[in-house]
C-alpha positions in Angstrom: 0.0 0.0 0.0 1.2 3.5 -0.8 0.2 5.8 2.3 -2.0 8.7 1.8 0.0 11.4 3.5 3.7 11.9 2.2 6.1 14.4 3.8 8.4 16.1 1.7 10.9 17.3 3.8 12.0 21.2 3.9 14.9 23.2 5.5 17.9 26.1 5.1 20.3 23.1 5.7 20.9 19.8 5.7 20.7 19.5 9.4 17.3 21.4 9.1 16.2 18.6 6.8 17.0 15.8 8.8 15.2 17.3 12.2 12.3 17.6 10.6 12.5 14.5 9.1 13.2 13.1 12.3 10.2 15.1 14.1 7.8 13.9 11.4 8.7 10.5 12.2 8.4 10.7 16.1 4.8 12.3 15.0 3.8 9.7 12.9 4.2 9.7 9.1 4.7 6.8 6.8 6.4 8.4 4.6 9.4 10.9 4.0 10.8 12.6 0.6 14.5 13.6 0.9 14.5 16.7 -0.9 17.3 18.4 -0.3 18.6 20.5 -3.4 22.6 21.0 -2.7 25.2 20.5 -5.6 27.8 18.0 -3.2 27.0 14.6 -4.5 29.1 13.8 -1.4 27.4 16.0 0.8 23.7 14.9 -0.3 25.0 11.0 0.1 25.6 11.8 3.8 22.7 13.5 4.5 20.7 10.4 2.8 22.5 7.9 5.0 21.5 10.0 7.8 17.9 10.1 6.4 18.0 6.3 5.9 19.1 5.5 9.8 16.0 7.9 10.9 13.3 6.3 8.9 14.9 2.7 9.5 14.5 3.7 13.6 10.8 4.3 12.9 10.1 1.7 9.9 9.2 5.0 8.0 9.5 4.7 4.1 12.0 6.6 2.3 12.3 8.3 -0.9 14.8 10.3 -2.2 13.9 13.4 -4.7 16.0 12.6 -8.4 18.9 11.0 -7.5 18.9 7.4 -8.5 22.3 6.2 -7.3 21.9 7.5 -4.1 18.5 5.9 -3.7 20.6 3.0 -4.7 23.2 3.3 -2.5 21.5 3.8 0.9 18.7 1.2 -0.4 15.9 3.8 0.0 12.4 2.3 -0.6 12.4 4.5 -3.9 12.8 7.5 -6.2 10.6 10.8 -7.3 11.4 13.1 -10.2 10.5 16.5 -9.7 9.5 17.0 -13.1 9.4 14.4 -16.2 12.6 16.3 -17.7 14.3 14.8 -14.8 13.2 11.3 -15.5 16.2 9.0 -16.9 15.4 6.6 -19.3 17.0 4.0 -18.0 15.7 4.0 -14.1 14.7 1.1 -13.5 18.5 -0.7 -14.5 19.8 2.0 -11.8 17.6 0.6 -9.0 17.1 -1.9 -7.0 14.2 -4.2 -8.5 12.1 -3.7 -5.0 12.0 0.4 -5.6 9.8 2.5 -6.2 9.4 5.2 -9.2 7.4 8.4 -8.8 7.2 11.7 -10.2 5.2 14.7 -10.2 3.0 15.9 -12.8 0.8 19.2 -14.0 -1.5 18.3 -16.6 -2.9 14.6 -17.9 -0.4 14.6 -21.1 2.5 14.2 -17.9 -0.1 11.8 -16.1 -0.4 9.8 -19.2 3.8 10.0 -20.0 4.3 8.9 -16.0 2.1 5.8 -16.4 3.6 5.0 -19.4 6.8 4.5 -17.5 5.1 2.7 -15.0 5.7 4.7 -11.6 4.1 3.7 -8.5 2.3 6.5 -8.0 2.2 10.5 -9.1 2.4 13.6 -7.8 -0.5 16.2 -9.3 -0.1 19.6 -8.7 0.6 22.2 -7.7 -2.9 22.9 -6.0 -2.3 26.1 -4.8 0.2 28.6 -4.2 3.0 27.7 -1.4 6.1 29.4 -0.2 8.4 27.6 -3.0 7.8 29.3 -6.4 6.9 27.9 -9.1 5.9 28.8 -12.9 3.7 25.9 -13.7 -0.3 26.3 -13.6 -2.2 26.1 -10.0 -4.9 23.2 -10.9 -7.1 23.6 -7.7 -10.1 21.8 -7.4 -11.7 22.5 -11.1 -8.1 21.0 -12.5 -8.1 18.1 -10.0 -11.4 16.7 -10.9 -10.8 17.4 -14.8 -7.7 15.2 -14.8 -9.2 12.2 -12.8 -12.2 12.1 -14.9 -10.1 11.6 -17.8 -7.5 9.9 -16.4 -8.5 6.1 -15.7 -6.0 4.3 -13.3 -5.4 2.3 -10.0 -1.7 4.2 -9.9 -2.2 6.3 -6.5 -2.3 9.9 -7.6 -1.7 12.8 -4.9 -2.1 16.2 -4.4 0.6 18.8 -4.1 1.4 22.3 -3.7 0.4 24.4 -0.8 -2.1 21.8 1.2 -3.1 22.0 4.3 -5.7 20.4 6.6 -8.5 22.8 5.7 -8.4 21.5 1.8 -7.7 17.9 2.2 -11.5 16.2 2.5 -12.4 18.7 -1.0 -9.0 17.0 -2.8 -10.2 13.6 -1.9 -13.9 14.2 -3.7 -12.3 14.6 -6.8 -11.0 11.1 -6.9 -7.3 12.1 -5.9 -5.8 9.0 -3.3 -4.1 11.2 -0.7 -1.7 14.4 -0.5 2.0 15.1 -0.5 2.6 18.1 2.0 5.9 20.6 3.1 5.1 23.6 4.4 1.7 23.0 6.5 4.1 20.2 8.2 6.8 21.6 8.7 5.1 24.9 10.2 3.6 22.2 13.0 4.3 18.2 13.1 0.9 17.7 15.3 -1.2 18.5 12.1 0.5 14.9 10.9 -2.3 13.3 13.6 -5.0 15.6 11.5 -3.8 14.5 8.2 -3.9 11.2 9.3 -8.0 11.3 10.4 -8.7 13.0 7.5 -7.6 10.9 5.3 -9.0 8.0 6.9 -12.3 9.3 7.3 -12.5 10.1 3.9 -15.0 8.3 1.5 -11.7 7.0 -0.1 -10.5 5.0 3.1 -11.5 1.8 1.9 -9.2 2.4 -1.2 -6.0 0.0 -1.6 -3.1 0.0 -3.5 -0.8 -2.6 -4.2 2.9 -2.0 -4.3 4.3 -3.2 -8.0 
């Protein structure tokens, strides 16, 4: 099962990153993406590591944000691509065959071009604005529910981009399976408990996925 509530971890530094990685585990989530955006391939292997003994401590799933080797290396549980330019074409000969393969998406002609490379699940988005900038179209609600009406598929798709608590039973109605979140976390771990009753009160909470 892919859970419905991803963290996608934020911070100035790598240290930054890897406490709130570790205060989202001691509060409860399933899931962490590593994404930490510094040049040092060296650098970014030792903060993964580091990442890898947290989530281990907690039996927390960990993915690491474009960087296939190092998923590799410390035998995260997978890989995301931020954006399908990202995507190598030969991922799935750099990982392990047990990993997972994400990546995020804006409209359904990404959707489609993610499925088509068989990812375990995608990132839709962004929702709304956040405090990372971006140049790609908010979708909101109206762009949510006009993708997964088109878009028929058991691959878990989530919501990203500026969620918080307050939005998360409207993303579900329009047939998304759960939400990616940064900022609303980060800015307070307890709302991890109120993600979590959310999305399993939802009317999608009898939903399963299977891991490929």
């Amino acid at each position: 099962m892919i859970p419905k509530l991803h963290y996608i971890s934020q911070g100035n530094t790598p240290k930054e990153h890897l406490d709130n990685i570790q205060k989202a585990c001691t509060s409860g989530i399933e899931l962490v993406q590593l994404s930490l955006d510094i040049t040092s391939q060296k650098k970014l292997l030792n903060c993964a590591w580091q990442a890898r003994d947290i989530t281990a401590h907690f039996q927390t799933r960990l993915i690491i944000t474009d960087h296939c080797k190092i998923a590799k290396a410390v035998k995260a549980d997978g890989v995301h691509f931020s954006s399908l330019g990202s995507f190598p074409t030969n991922v799935k000969t750099d990982l392990y065959s047990w990993q997972l393969v994400a990546g995020s998406a804006n409209t359904i002609q990404d959707c489609e071009k993610l499925l088509d490379k068989q990812v375990s699940y995608i990132y839709l988005g962004p929702f709304k604005a956040s405090a990372k900038d971006t140049t790609l179209p908010l979708l909101g609600l109206k762009g949510y529910s006009g993708i997964t009406a088109l878009l028929k598929t058991g691959t878990p798709i989530l919501g990203f981009g500026g969620i918080n608590t307050q939005d998360v039973t409207a993303i579900l109605q329009t047939g998304l399976s759960g939400v990616a979140v940064s900022d609303a976390i980060t800015s307070d771990f307890n709302a991890i408990k109120t993600f979590h009753e959310l999305l399993k009160s939802s009317v999608t909470a009898e939903q399963r996925y299977s891991m490929p």
